[in-house]
C-alpha positions in Angstrom: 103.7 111.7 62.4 99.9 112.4 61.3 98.1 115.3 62.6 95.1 114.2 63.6 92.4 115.2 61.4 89.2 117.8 62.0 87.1 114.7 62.2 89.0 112.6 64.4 89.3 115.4 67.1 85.7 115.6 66.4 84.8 111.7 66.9 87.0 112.3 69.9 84.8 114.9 71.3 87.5 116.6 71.5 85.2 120.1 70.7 82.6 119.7 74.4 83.6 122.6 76.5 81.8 122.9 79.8 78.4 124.6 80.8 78.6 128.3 79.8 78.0 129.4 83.4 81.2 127.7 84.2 83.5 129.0 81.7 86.3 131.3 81.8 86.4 134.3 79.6 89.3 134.4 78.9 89.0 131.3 76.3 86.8 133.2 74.2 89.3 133.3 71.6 89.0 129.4 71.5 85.2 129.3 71.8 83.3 128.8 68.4 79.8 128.9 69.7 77.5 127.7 72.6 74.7 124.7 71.9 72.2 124.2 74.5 74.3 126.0 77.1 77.6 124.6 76.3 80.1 125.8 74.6 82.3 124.5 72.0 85.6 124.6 71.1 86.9 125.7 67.9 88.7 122.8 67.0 90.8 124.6 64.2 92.2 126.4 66.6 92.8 123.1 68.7 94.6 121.7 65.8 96.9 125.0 65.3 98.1 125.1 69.2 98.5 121.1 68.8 101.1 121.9 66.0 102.6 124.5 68.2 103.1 122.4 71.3 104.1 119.3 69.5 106.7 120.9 67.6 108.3 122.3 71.0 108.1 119.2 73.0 109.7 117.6 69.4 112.6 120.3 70.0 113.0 119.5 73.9 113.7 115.4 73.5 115.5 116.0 70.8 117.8 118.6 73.6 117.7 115.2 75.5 115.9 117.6 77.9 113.1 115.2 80.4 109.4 115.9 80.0 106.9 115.4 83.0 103.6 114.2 82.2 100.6 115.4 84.1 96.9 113.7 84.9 95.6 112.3 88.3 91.9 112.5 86.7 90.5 108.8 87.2 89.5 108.5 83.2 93.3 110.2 82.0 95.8 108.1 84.3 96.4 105.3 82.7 96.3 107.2 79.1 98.8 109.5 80.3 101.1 106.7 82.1 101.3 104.4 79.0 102.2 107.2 76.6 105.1 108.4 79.4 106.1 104.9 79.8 106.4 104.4 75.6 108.8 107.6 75.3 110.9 107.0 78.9 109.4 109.6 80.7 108.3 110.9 84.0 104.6 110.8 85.3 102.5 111.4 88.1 99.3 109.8 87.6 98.2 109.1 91.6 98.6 112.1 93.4 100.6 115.3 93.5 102.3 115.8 96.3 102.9 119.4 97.5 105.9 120.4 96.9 107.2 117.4 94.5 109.1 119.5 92.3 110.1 122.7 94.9 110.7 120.3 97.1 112.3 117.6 94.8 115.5 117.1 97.6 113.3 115.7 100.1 111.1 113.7 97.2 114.3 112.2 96.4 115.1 110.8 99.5 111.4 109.2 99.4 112.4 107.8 96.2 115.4 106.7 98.1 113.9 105.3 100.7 111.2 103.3 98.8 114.6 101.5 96.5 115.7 100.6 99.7 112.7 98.7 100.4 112.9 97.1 97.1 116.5 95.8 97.7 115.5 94.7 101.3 113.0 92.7 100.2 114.8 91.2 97.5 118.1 90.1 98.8 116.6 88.4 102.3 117.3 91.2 104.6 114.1 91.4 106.0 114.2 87.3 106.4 115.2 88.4 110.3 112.3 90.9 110.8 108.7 90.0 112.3 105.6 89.5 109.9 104.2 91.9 111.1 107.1 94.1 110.5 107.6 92.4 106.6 104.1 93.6 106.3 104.2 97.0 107.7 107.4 97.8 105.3 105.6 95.9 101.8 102.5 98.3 102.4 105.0 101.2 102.6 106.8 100.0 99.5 103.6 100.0 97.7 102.7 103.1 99.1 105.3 105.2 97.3 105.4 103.5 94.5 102.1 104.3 93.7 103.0 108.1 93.9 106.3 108.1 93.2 107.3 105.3 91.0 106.5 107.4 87.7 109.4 109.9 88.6 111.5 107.2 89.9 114.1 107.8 87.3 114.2 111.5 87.2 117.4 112.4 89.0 116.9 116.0 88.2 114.2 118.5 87.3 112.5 118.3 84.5 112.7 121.1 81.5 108.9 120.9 80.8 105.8 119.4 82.1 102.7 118.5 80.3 99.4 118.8 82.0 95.9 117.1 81.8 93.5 119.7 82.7 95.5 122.9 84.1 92.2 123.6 86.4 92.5 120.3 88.3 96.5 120.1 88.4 96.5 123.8 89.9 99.3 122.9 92.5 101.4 121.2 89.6 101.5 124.0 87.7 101.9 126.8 90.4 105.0 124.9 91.2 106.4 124.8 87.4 105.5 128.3 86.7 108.2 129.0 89.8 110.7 126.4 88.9 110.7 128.5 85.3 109.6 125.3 83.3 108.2 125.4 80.0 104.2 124.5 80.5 101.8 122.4 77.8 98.5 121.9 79.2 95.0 120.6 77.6 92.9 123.7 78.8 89.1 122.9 78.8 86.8 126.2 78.3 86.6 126.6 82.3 90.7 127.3 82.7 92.6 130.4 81.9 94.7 129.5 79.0 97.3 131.8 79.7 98.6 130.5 82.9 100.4 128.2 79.9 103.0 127.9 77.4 101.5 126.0 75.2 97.6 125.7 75.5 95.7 123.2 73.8 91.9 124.1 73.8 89.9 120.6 74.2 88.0 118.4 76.1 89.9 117.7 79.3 87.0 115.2 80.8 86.3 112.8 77.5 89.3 109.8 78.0 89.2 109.8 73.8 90.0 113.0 73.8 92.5 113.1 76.3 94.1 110.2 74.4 93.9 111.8 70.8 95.8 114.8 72.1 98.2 112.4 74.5 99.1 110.4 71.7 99.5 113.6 69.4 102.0 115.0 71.8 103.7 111.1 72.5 104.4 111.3 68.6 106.1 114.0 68.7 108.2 112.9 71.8 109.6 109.5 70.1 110.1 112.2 67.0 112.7 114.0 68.6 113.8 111.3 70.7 114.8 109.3 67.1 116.3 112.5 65.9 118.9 112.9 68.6 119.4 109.1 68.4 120.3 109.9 64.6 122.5 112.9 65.2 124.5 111.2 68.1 125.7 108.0 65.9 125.9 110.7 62.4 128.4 112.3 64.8 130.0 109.1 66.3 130.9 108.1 62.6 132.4 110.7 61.5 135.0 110.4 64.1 135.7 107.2 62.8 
């Protein structure tokens, strides 16, 4: 797995910060300088927390621990749900709802609920109902699937989440920081980067810079994934 180099993050635009009025002080360590009232990030320090975070998230699928992936930003949704989609795990891409991981008993029985629809509509039961009531239950269905069908599978909490843009996902990460999961985060030069784990200074707006750090972060995913694939069949033949 490549690092991506100081010129990729910077064909990216991975280095755009926001206006200097809008910025948070607290990212001064990450700053480098301001042109023409914005500021840029210091995209050797980008590079150093990218290291960091992907060698954590490397150590928690390699635990066989779930990640949740983070980004209901128009340009970063369908980045962020291919890259969850290529290592198996969760995503919410549409909308948060409040409470989706506090609350993740009654989110289950959504979940539940919109399964049941599937089976419905695939084994004839509804054959007996009105169309009008076929209708009513198909736009349901596709209701929750739209919000929910990224977390689906996830019959349990996740151990981490990772976050597009920590300023717009506010709510997600309010409800991880009480749940006591591990937070990674792409934190633009307007968010407080110590409300995370694992900050990675960069352009949270730019889609190619979303998806150079996404795909970073995937990399190191599939990493540890293929390690504890590894161990588990090194251990399986020495039994033999």
């Amino acid at each position: 797995m490549e690092k991506p180099t100081y010129k990729e993050l910077l064909d990216a635009g991975v280095h755009f910060g926001h206006l200097k009025k809008k910025w948070n002080p607290k990212m001064l360590p990450y700053i480098f300088m301001e042109r023409k009232g914005i500021h840029i990030i210091d995209l050797n320090r980008t590079s150093e927390c990218m290291e960091r975070a992907a060698n954590a998230l490397r150590s928690i699928a390699k635990s066989g621990k779930k990640i949740l992936f983070v980004a209901t930003k128009k340009q970063a949704r369908i980045i962020v749900s291919e890259a969850a989609k290529s290592v198996n795990m969760p995503y919410v891409t549409e909308r948060w709802l409040g409470g989706m991981m506090t609350n993740f008993s009654t989110i289950r029985k959504s979940i539940k609920k919109m399964q049941n629809y599937d089976k419905m509509l695939a084994d004839g039961t509804l054959t007996n109902v009105t169309k009008k009531e076929r209708l009513m239950i198909t736009r349901e269905k596709t209701k929750l699937e739209r919000v929910l069908g990224g977390i689906e599978q996830l019959n349990r909490l996740p151990s981490a989440v990772f976050i597009v843009d920590i300023h717009h996902e506010h709510i997600a990460l309010a409800e991880s920081h009480k749940l006591g999961l591990r937070t990674f985060g792409m934190v633009d030069t307007n968010s407080d980067p110590n409300l995370v784990d694992f900050p990675i200074p960069a352009n949270d707006d730019a889609s190619k810079s979303v998806a150079i750090v996404t795909q970073y972060m995937t990399a190191a995913i599939k990493e540890g994934l293929e390690m504890r694939k590894r161990d588990k069949m090194e251990r399986e033949s020495s039994r033999k």
